[in-house]
PDB file of the backbone (N, CA, C, O) and the ligand in Angstrom, with CONECT records:
HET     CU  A 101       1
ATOM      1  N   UNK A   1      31.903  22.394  -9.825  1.00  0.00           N
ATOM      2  CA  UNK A   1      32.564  21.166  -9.380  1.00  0.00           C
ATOM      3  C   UNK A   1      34.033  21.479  -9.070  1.00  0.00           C
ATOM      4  O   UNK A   1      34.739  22.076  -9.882  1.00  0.00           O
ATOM      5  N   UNK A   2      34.570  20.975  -7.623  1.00  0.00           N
ATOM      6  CA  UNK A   2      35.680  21.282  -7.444  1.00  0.00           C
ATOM      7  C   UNK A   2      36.208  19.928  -6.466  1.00  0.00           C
ATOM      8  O   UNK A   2      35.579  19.524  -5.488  1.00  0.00           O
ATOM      9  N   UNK A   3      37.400  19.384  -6.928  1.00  0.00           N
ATOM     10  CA  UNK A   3      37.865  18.455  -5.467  1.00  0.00           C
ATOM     11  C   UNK A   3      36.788  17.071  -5.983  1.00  0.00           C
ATOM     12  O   UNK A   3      37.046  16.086  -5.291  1.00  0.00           O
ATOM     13  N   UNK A   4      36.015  16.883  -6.702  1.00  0.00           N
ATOM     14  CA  UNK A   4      35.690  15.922  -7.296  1.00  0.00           C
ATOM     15  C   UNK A   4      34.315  15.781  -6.315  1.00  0.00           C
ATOM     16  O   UNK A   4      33.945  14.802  -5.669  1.00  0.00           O
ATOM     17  N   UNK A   5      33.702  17.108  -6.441  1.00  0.00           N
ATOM     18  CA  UNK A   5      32.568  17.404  -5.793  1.00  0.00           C
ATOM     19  C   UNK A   5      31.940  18.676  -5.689  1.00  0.00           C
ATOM     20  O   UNK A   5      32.522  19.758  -5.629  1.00  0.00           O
ATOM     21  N   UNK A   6      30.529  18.444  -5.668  1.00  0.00           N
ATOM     22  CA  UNK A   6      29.073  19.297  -6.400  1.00  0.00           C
ATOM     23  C   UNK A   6      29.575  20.509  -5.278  1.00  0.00           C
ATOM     24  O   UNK A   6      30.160  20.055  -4.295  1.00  0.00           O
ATOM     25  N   UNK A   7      29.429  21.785  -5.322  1.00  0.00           N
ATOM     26  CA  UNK A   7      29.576  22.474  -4.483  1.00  0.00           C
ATOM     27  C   UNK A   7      29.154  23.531  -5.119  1.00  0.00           C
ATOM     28  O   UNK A   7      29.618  23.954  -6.179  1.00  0.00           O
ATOM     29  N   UNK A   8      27.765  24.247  -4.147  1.00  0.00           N
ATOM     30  CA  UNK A   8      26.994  23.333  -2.865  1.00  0.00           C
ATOM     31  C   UNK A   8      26.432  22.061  -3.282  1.00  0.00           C
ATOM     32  O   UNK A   8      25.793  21.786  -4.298  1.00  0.00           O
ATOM     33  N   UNK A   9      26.771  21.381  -2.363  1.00  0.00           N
ATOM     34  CA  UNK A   9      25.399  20.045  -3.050  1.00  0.00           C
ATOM     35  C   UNK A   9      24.291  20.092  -3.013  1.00  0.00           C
ATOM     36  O   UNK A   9      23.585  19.270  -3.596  1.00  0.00           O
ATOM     37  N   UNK A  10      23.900  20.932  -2.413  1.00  0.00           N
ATOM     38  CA  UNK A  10      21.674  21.242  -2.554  1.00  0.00           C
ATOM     39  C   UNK A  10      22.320  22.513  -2.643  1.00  0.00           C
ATOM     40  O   UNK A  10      23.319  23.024  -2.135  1.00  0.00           O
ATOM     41  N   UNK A  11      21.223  22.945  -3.642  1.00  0.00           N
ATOM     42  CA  UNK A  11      20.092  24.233  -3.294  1.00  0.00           C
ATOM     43  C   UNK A  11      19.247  24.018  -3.374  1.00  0.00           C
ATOM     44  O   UNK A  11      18.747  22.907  -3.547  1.00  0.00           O
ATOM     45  N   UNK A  12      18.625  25.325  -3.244  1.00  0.00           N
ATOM     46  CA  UNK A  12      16.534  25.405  -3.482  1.00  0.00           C
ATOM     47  C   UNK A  12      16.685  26.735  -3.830  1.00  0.00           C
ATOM     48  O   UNK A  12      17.336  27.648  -3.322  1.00  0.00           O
ATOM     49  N   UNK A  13      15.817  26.657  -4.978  1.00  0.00           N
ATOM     50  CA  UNK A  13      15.366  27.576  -5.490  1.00  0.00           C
ATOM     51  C   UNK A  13      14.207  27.662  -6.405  1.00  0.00           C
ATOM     52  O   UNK A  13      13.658  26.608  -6.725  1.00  0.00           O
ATOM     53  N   UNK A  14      13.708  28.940  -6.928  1.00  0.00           N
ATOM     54  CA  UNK A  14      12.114  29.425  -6.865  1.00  0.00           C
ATOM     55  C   UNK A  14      12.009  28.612  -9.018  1.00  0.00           C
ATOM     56  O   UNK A  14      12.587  28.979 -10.041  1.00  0.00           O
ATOM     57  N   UNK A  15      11.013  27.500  -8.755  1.00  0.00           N
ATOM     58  CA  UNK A  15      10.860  27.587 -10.433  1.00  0.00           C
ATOM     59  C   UNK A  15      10.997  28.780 -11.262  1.00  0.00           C
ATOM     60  O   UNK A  15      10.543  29.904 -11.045  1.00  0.00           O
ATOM     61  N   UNK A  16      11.605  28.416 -12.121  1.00  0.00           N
ATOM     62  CA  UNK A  16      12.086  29.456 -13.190  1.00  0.00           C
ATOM     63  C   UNK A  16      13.362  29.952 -13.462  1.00  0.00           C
ATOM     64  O   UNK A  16      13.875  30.545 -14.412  1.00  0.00           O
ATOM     65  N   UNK A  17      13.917  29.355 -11.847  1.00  0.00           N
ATOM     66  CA  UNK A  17      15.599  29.702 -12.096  1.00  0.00           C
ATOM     67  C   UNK A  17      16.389  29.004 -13.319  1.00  0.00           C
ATOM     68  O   UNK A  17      15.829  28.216 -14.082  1.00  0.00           O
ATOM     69  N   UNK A  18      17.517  29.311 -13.410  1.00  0.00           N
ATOM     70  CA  UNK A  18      18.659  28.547 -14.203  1.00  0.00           C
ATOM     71  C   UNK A  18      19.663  28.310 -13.656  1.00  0.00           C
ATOM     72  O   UNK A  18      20.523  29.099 -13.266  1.00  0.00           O
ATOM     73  N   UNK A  19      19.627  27.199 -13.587  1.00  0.00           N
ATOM     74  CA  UNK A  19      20.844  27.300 -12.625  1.00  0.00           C
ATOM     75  C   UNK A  19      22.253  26.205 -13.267  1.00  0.00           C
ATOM     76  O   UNK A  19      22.259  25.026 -13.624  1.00  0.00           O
ATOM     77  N   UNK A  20      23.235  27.156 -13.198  1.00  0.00           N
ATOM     78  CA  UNK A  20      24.653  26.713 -14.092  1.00  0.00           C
ATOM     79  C   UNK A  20      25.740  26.426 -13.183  1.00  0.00           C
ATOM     80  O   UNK A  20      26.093  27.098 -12.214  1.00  0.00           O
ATOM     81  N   UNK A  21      26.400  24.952 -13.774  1.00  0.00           N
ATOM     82  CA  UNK A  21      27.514  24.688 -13.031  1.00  0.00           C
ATOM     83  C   UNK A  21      28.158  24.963 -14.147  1.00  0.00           C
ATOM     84  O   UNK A  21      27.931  25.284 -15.314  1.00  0.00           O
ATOM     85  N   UNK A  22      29.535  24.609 -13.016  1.00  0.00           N
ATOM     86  CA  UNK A  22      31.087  25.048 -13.891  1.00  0.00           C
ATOM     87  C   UNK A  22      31.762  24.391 -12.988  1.00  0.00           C
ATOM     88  O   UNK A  22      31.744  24.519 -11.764  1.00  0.00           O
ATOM     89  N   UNK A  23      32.621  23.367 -13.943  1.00  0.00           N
ATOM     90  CA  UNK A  23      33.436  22.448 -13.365  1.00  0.00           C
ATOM     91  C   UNK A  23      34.725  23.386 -13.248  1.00  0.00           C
ATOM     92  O   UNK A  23      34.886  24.119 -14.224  1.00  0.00           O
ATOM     93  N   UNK A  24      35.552  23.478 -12.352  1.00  0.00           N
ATOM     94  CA  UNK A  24      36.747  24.876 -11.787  1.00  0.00           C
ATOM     95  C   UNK A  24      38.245  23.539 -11.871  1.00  0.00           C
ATOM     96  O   UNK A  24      39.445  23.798 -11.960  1.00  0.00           O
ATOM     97  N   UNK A  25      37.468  21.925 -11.790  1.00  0.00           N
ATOM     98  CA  UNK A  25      39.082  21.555 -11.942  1.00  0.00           C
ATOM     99  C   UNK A  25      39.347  20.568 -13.149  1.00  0.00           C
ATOM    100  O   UNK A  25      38.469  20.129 -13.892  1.00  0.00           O
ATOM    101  N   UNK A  26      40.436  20.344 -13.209  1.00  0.00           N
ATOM    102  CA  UNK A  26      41.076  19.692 -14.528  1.00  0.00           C
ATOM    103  C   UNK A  26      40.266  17.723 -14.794  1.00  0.00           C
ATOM    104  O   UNK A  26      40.537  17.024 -15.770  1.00  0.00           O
ATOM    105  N   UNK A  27      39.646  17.443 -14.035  1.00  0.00           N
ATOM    106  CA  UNK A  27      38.768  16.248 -13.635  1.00  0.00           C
ATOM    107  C   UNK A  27      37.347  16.498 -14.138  1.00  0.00           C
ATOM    108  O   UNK A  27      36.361  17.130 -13.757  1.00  0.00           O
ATOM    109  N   UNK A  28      37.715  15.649 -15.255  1.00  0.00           N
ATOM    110  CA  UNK A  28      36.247  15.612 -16.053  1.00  0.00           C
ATOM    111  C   UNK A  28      35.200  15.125 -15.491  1.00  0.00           C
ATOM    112  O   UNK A  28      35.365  14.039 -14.934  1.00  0.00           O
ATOM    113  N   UNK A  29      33.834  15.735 -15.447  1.00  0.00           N
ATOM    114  CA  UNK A  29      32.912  15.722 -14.636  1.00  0.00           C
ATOM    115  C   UNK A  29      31.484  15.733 -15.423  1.00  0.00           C
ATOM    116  O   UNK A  29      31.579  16.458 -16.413  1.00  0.00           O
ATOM    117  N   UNK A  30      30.039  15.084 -15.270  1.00  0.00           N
ATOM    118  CA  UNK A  30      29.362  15.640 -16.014  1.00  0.00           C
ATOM    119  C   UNK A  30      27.924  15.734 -14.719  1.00  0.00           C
ATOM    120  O   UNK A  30      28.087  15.418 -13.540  1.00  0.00           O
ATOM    121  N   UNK A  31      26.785  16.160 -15.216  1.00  0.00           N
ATOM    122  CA  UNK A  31      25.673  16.106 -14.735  1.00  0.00           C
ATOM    123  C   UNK A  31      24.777  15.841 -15.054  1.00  0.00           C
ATOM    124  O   UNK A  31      24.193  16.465 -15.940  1.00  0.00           O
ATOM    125  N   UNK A  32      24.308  14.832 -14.481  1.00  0.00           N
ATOM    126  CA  UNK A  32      22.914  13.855 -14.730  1.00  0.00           C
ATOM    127  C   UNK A  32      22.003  13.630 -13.498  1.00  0.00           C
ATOM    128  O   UNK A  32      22.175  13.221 -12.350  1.00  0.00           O
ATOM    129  N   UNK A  33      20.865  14.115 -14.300  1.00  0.00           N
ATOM    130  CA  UNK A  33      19.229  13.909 -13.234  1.00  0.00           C
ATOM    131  C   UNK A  33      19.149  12.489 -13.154  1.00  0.00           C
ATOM    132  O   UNK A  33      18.911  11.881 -14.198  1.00  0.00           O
ATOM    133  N   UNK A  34      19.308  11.855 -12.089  1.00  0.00           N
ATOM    134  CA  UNK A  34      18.747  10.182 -12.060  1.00  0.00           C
ATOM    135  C   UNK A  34      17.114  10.246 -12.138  1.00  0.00           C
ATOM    136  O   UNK A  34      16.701   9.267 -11.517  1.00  0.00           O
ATOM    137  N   UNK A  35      16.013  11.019 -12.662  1.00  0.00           N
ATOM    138  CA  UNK A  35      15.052  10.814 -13.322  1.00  0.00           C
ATOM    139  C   UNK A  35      14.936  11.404 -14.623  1.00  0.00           C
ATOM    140  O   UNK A  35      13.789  11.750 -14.906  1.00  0.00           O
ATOM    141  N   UNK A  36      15.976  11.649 -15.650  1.00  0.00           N
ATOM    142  CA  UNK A  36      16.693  11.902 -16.494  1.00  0.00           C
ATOM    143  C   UNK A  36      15.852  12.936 -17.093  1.00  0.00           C
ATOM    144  O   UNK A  36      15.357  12.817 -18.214  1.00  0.00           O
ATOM    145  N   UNK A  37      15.662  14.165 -16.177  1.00  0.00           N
ATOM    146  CA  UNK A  37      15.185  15.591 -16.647  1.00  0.00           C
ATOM    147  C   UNK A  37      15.829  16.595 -17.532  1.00  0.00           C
ATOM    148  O   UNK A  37      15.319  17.450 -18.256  1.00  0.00           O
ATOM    149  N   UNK A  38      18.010  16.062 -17.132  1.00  0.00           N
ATOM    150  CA  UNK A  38      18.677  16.804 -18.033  1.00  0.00           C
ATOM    151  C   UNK A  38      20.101  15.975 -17.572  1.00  0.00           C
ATOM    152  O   UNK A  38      20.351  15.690 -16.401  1.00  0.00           O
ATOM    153  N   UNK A  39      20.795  15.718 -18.488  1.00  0.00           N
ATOM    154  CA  UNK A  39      22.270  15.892 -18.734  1.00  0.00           C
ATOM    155  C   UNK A  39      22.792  16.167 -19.588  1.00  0.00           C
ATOM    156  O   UNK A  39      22.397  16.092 -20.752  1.00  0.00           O
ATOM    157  N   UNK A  40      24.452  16.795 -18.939  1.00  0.00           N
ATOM    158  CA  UNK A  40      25.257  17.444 -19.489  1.00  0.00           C
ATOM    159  C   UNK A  40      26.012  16.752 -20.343  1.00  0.00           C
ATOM    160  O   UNK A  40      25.635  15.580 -20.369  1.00  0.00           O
ATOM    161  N   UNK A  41      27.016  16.985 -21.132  1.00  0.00           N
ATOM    162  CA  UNK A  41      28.127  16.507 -21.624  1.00  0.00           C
ATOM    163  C   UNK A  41      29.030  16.348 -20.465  1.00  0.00           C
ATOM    164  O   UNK A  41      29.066  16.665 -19.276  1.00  0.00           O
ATOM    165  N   UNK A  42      29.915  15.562 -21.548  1.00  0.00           N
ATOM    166  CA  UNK A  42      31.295  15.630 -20.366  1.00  0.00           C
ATOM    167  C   UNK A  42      31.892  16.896 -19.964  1.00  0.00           C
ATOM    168  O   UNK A  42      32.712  17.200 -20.831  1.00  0.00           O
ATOM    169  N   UNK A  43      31.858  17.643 -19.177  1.00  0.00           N
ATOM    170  CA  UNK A  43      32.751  19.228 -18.630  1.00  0.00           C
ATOM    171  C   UNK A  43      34.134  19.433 -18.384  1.00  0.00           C
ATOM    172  O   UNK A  43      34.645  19.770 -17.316  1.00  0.00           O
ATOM    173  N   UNK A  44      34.689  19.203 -19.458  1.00  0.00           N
ATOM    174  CA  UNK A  44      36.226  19.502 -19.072  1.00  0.00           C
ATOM    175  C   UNK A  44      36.528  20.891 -18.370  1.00  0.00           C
ATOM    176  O   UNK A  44      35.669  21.758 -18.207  1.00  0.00           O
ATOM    177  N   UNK A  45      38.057  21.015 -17.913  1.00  0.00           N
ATOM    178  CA  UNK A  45      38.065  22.561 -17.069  1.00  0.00           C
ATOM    179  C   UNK A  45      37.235  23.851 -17.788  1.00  0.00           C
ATOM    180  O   UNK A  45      37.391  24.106 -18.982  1.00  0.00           O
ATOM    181  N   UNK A  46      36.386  24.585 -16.962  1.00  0.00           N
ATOM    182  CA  UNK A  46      35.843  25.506 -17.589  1.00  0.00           C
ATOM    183  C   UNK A  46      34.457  25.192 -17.913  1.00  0.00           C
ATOM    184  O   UNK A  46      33.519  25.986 -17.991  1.00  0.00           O
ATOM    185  N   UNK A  47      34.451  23.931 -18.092  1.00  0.00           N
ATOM    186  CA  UNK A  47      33.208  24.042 -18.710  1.00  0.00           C
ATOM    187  C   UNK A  47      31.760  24.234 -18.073  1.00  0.00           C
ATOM    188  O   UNK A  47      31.578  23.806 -16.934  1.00  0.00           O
ATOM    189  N   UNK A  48      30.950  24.722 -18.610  1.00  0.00           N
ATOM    190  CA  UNK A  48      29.587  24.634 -18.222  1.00  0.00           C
ATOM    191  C   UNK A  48      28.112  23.938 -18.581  1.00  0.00           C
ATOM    192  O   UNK A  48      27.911  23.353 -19.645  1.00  0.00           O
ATOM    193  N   UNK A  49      27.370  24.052 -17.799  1.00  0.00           N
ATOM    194  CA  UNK A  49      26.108  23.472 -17.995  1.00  0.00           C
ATOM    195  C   UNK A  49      25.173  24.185 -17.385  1.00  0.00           C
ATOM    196  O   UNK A  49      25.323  24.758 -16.306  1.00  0.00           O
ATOM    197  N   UNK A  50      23.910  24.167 -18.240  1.00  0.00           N
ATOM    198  CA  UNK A  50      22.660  25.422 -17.507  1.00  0.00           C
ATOM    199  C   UNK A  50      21.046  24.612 -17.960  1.00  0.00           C
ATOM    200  O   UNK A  50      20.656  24.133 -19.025  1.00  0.00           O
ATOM    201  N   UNK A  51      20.590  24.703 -17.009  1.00  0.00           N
ATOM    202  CA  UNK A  51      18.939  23.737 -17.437  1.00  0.00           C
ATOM    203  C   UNK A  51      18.152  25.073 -15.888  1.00  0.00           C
ATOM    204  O   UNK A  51      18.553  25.569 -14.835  1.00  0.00           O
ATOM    205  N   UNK A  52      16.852  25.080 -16.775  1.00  0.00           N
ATOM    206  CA  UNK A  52      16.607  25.940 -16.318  1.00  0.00           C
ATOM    207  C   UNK A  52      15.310  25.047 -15.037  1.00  0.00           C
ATOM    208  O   UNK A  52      14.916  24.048 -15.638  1.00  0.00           O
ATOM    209  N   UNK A  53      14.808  25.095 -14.006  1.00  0.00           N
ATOM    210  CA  UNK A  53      14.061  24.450 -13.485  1.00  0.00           C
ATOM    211  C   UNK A  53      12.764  24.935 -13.694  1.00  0.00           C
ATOM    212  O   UNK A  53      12.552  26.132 -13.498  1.00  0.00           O
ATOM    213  N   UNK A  54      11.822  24.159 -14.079  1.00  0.00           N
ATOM    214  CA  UNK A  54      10.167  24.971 -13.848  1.00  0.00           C
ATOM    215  C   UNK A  54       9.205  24.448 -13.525  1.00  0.00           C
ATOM    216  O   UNK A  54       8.132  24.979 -13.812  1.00  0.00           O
ATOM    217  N   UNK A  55       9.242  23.095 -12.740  1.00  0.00           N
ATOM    218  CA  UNK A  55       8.391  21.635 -12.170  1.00  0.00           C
ATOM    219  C   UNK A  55       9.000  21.931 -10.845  1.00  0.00           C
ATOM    220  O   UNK A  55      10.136  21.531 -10.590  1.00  0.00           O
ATOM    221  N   UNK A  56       8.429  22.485 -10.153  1.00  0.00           N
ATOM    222  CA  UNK A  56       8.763  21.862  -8.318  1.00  0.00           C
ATOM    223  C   UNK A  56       8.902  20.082  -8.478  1.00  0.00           C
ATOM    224  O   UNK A  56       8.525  19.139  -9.175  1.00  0.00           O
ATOM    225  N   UNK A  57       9.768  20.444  -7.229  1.00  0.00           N
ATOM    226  CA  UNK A  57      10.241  18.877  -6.975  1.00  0.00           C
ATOM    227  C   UNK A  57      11.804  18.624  -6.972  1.00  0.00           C
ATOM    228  O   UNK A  57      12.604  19.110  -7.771  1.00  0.00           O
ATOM    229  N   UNK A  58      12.113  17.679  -5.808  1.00  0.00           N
ATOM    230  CA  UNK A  58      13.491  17.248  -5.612  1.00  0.00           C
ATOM    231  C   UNK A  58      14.067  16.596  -6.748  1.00  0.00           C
ATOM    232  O   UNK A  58      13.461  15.635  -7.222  1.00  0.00           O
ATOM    233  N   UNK A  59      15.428  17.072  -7.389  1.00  0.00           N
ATOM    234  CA  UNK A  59      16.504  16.962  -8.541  1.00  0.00           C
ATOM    235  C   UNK A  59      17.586  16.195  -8.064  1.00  0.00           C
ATOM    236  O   UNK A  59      18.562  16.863  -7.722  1.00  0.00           O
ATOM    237  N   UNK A  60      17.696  14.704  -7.923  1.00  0.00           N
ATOM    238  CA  UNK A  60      18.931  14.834  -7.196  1.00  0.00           C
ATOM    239  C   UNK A  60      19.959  14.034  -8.630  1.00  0.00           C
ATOM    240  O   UNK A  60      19.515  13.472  -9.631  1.00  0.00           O
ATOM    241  N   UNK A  61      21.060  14.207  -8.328  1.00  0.00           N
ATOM    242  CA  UNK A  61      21.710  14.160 -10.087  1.00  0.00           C
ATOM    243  C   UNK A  61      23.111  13.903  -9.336  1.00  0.00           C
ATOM    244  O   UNK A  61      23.418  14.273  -8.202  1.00  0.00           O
ATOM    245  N   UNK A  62      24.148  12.921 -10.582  1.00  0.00           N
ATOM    246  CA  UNK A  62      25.107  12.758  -9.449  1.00  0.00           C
ATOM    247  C   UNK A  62      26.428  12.961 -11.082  1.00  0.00           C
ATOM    248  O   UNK A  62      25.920  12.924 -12.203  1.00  0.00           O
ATOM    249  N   UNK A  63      27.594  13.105 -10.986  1.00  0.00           N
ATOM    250  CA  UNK A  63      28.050  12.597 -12.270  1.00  0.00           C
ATOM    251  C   UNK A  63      28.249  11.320 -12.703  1.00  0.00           C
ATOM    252  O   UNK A  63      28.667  10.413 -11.984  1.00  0.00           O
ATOM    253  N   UNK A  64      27.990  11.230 -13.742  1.00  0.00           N
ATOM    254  CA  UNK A  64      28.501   9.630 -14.102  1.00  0.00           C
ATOM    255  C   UNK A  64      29.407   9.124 -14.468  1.00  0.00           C
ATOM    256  O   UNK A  64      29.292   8.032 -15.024  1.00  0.00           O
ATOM    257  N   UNK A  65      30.825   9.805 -14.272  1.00  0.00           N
ATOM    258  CA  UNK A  65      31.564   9.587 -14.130  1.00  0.00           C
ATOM    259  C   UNK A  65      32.177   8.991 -13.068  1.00  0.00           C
ATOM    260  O   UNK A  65      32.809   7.942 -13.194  1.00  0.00           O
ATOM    261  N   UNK A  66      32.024   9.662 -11.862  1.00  0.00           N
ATOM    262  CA  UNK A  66      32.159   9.729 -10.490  1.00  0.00           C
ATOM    263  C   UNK A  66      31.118   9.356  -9.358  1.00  0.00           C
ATOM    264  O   UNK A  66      31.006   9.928  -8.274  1.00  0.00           O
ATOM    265  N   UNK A  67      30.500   8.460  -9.746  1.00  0.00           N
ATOM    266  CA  UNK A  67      28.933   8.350  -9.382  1.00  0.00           C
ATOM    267  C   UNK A  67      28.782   8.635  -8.127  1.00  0.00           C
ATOM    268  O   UNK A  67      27.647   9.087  -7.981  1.00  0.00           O
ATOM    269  N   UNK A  68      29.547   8.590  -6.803  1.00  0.00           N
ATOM    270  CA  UNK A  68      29.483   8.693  -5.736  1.00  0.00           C
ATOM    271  C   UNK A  68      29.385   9.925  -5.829  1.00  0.00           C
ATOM    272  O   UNK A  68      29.213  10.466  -4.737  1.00  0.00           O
ATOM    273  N   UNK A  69      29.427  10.648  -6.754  1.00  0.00           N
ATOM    274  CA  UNK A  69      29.722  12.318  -6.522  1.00  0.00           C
ATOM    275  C   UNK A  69      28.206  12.977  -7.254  1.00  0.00           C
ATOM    276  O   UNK A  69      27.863  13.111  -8.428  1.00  0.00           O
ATOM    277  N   UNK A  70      27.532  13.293  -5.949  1.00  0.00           N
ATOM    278  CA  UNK A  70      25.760  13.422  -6.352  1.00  0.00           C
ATOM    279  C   UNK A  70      25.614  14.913  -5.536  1.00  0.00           C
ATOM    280  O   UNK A  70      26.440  15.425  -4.782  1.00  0.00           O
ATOM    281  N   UNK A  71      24.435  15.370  -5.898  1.00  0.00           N
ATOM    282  CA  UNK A  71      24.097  16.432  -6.083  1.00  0.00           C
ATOM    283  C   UNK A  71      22.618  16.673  -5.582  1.00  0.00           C
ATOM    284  O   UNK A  71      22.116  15.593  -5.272  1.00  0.00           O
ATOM    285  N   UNK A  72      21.937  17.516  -5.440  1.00  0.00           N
ATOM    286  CA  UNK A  72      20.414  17.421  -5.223  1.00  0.00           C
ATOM    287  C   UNK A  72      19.952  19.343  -5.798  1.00  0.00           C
ATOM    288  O   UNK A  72      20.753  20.145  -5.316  1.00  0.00           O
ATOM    289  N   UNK A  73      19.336  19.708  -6.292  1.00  0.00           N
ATOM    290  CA  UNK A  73      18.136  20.791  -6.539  1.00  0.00           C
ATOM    291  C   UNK A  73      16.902  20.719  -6.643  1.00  0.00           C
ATOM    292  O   UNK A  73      16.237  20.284  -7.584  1.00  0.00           O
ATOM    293  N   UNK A  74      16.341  21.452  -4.981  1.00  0.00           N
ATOM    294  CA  UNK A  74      15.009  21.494  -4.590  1.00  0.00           C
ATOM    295  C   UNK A  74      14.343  22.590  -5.426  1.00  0.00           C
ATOM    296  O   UNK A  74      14.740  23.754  -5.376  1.00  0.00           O
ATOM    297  N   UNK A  75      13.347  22.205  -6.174  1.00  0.00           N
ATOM    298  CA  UNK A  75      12.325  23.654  -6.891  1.00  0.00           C
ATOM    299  C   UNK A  75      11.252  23.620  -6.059  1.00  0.00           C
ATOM    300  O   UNK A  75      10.562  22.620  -5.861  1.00  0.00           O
ATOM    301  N   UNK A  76      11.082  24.789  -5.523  1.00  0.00           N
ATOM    302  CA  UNK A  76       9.860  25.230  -4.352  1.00  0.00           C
ATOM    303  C   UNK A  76       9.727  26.688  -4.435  1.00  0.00           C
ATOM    304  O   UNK A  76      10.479  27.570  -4.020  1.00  0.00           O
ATOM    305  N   UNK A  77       8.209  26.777  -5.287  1.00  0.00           N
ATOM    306  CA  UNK A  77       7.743  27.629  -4.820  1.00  0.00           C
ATOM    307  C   UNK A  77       7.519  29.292  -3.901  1.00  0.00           C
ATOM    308  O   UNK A  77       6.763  29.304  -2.929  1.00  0.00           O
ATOM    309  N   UNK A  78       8.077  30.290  -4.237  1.00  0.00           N
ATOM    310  CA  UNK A  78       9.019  31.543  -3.289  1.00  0.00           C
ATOM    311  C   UNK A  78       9.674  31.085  -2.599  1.00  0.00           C
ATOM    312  O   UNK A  78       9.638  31.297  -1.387  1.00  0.00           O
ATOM    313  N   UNK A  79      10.687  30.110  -3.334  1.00  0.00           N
ATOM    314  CA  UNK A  79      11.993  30.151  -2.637  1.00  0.00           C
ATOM    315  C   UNK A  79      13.408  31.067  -3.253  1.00  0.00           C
ATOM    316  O   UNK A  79      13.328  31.264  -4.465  1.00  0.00           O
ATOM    317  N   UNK A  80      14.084  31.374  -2.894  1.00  0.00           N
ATOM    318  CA  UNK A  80      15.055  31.953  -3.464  1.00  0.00           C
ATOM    319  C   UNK A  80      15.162  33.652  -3.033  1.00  0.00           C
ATOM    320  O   UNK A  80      16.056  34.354  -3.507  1.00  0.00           O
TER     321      UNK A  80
HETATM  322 CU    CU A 101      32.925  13.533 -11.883  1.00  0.00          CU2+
END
């Protein structure tokens, strides 16, 4: 998270990944699945978060802090 936004905002990648953010600015940020598969704590600078994917299917997650500030991870199958 940087600028008060997911970056990249999608990927896709192959079930089984892990995939970790890290908030890079001083703007507390967190991450939440709006079909509530996983959220984070609040992420102050530095901080991180890691959930590993293993269900294909569109993730889209936004913070709730910042709600306009959303996110999406596609799990598909030999992707990656
Ligand atoms: Cu935020």
């Amino acid at each position: 998270m940087d600028h008060s936004t997911f970056i990249p905002s999608e990927i896709t990648v192959a079930p089984g990944t892990t995939v970790t953010w890290v908030n890079v600015e001083t703007m507390p940020h967190t991450v939440v699945d709006l079909n509530k598969a996983f959220r984070s704590k609040t992420l102050v600078k530095d901080g991180t978060f890691s959930f590993t994917f293993t269900t294909p299917g569109d993730f889209d997650y936004l913070c709730s802090i910042h709600p306009n500030m959303k996110g999406k991870v596609i799990v598909k199958p030999g992707a990656g």
